[in-house]
VOGU-3710 file (C-alpha; in Angstrom, 3 decimals, decimal comma):
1> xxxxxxxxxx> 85,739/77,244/100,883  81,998/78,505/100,934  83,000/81,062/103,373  86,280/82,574/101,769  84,486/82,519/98,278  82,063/85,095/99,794  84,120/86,736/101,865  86,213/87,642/98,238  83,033/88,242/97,082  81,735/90,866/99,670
11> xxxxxxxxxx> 85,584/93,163/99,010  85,638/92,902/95,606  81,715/94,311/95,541  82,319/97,121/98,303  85,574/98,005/96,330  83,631/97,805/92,762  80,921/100,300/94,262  83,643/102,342/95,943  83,110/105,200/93,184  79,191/106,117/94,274
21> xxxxxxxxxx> 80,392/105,813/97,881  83,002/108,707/97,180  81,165/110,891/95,042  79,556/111,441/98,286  82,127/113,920/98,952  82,901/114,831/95,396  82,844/118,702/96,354  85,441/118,449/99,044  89,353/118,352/97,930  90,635/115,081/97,228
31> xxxxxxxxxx> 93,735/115,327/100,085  91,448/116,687/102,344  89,358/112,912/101,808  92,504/111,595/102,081  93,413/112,763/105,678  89,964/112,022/107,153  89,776/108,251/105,574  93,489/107,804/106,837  92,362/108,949/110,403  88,985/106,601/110,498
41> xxxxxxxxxx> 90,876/103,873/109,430  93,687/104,151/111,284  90,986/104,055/114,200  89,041/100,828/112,775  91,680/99,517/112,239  92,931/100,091/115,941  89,441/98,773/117,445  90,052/95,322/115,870  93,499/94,949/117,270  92,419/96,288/120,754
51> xxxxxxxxxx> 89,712/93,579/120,255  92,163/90,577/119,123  94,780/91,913/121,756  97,413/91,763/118,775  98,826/95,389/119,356  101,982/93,861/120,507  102,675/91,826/117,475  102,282/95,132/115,365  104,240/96,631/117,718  107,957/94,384/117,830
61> xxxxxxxxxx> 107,308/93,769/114,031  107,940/97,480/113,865  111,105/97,474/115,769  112,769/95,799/112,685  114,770/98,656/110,639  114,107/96,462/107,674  110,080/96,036/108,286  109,569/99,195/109,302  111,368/101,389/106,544  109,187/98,870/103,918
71> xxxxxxxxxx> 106,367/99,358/105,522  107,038/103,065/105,790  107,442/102,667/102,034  104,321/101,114/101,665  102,039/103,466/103,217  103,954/106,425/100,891  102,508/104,503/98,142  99,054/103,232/99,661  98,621/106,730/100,472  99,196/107,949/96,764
81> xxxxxxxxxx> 97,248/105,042/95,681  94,166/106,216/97,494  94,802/110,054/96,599  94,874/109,583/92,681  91,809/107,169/92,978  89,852/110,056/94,903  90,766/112,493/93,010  89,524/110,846/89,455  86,369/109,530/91,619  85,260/112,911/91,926
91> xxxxxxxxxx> 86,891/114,239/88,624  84,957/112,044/86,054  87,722/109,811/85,351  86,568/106,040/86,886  87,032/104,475/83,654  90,884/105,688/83,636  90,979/104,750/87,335  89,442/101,407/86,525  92,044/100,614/83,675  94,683/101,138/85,785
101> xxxxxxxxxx> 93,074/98,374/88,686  92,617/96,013/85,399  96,325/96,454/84,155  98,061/96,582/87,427  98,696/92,187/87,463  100,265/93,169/84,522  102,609/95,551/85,633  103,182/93,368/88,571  104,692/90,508/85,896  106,618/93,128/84,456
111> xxxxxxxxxx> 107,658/94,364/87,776  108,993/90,429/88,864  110,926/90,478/85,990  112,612/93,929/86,698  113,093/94,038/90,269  113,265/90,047/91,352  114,355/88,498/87,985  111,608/86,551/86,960  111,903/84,806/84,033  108,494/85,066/81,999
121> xxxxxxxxxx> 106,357/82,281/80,011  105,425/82,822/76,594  101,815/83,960/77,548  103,025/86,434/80,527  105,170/88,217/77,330  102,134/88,242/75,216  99,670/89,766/78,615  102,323/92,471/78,671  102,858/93,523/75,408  98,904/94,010/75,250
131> xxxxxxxxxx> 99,254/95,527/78,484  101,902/98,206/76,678  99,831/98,519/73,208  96,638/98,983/75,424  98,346/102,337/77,279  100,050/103,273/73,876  96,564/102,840/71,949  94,925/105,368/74,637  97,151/107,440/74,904  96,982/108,401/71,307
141> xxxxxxxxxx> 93,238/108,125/71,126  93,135/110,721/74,200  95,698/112,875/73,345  97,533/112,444/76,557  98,734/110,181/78,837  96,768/108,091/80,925  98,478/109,202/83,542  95,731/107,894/86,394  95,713/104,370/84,970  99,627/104,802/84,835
151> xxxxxxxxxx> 99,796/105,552/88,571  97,264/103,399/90,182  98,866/100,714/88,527  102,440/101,584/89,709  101,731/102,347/93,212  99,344/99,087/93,871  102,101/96,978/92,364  104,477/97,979/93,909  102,712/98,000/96,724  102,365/94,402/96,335
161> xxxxxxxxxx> 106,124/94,088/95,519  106,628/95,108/98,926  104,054/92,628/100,572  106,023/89,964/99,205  109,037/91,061/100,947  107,144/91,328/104,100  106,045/88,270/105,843  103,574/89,707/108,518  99,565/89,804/108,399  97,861/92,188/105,864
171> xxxxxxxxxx> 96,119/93,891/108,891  99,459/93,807/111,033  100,884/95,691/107,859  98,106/97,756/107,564  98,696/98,976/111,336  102,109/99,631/110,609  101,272/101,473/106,928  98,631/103,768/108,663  100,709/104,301/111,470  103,589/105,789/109,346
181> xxxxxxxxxx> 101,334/107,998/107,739  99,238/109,271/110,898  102,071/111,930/111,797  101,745/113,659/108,135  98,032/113,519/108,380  97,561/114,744/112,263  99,775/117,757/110,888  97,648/118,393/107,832  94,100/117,938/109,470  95,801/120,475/112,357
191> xxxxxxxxxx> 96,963/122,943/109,695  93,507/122,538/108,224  91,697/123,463/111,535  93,559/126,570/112,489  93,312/127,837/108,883  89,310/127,142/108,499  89,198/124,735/106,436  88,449/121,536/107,988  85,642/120,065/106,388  84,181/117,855/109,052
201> xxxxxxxxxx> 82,741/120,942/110,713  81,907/122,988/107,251  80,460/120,532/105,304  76,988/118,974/104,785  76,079/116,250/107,410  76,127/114,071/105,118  79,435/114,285/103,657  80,887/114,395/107,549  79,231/110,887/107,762  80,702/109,927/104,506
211> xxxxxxxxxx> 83,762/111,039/106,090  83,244/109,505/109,301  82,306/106,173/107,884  84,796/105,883/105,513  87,387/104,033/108,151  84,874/100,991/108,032  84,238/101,327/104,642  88,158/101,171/103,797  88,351/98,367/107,000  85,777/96,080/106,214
221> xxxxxxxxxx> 86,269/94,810/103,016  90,470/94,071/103,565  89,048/92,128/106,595  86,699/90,102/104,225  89,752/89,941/101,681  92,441/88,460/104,359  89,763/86,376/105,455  89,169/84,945/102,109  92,476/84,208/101,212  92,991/81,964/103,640
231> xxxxxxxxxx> 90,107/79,935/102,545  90,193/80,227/98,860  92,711/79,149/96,216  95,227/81,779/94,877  94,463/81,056/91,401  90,689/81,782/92,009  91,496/84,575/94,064  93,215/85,955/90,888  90,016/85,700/88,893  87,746/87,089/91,321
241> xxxxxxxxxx> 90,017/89,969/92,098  88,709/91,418/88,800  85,044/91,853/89,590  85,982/94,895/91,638  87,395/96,989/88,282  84,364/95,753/86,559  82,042/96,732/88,745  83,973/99,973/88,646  83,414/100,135/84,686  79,910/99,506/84,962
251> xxxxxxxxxx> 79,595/102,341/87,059  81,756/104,534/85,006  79,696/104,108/82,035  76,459/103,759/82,802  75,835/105,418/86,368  77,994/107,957/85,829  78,087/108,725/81,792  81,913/108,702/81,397  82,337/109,119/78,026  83,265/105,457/75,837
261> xxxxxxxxxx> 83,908/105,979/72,590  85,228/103,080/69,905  88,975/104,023/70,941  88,756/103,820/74,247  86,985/100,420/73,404  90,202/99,468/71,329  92,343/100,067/74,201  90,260/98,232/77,140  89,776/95,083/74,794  93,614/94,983/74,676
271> xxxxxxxxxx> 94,170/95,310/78,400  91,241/92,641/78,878  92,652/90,545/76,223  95,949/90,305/78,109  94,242/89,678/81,402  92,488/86,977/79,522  95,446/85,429/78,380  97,201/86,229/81,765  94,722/84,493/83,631  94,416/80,957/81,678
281> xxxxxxxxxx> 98,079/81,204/81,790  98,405/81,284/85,297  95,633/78,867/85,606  97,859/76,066/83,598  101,085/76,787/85,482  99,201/75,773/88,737  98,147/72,566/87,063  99,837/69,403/87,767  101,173/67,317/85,100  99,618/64,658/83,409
291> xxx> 100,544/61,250/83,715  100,904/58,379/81,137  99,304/55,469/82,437
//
């Protein structure tokens, strides 16, 4: 359990420090990111299934209709995922990006109970509603929306939705997701070329190596996450899966001097308070009951 434990550990830090890793390439257009970290790790990715000799697996799950048009799916919405989180990387907006990573178990509740017909406990209710007031609160102390929080939440959980439906390995799936999406992104990066604009030959050399690296970057730590799952209990899986939003916080506010006023206090102490209550909840249902002696 040792081993899982840090393997959990080492994603949820490389996805908490995420943010500094991007701003590498703040002054390069968010889709154009996209394409290039799509590409890399659809060729990581690739490496470590040439290397486990487990293309063949990836390659008769996809001959399922079912599988693959989920999977196709998926990647639409990994794919947006990752866009909206680049884009309020290198737009100031980490603490919105970060709310939405906090309040996205709770959309997945709400999402059970919408799409599969989960019935809810008394203290999933209560995560939710502070879930709702927390988005409500903000988006009157902001004046708008929170319309990055809204969607990273709503693509990652449904995301998930769709893992459950899907019973292959996350980095089978991942094959599959990245394969879907290589087509669109050949044809962009191609378009990008003949127009000028591709940035791995006009930017700085340091922002091609961000560029370059960022297939291991986005690799490595769902490696060290499938790896610790297997190891690890789900319900401490759960807690430790919000270090990475914290960490992402942290940076927010004090590496990158996102602004944190007393409302936008209000509203995170709501979504942490239903997390809170979300957690120990979940933490009791897994608990065996006690027997008279």
């Amino acid at each position: 359990m040792r081993r899982g434990l840090s393997f959990i550990l080492a994603s949820q830090v490389m996805w908490g420090v995420s943010p500094a890793f991007w701003r590498g390439v703040a002054a390069i257009p968010a889709a154009d990111v996209l394409a290039h970290r799509i590409f890399w790790t659809f060729l990581a990715v690739s490496v470590v299934h040439l290397a486990r000799r487990s293309w063949r697996e990836v390659r008769e799950a996809a001959r399922s209709p079912r599988i693959l048009g989920l999977e196709a799916l998926a990647g639409v919405l990994l794919g947006s995922n990752w866009l909206v989180w680049l884009w309020a990387v290198n737009n100031e907006r980490v603490l919105e990006g970060s709310l939405g990573y906090f309040i996205t178990p709770l959309v997945s509740i709400l999402l059970g109970v919408l799409v599969l017909g989960e019935r809810l406990r008394r203290g999933q209710w209560l995560a939710v509603s502070l879930g709702v007031a927390s988005v409500v609160w903000l988006t009157i102390d902001m004046g708008r929306l929170p319309w990055v929080s809204l969607c990273l939440a709503a693509t990652f959980g449904t995301y998930g939705l769709i893992k459950k439906k899907v019973d292959m390995p996350p980095l089978d799936m991942l094959a599959v997701e990245l394969s879907v999406m290589l087509p669109v992104t050949l044809a962009f990066l191609a378009f990008r070329t003949a127009g000028g604009h591709e940035v791995l030959m006009s930017g700085t050399p340091v922002e091609a190596l961000i560029l370059v690296a960022s297939g291991a970057f986005t690799a490595i730590p769902l490696l060290f996450f499938a790896g610790g799952v297997r190891r690890v209990p789900l319900a401490v899986v759960g807690v430790l899966q919000y270090l990475s939003p914290s960490i992402n916080f942290l940076l927010g506010v004090l590496a990158f001097g996102e602004a944190f006023g007393t409302g936008r206090l209000v509203g995170f102490v709501l979504a942490w308070t239903g997390l809170a209550i979300f957690t120990v909840d979940g933490i009791r249902s897994t608990r065996p009951p006690l027997r008279r002696a």
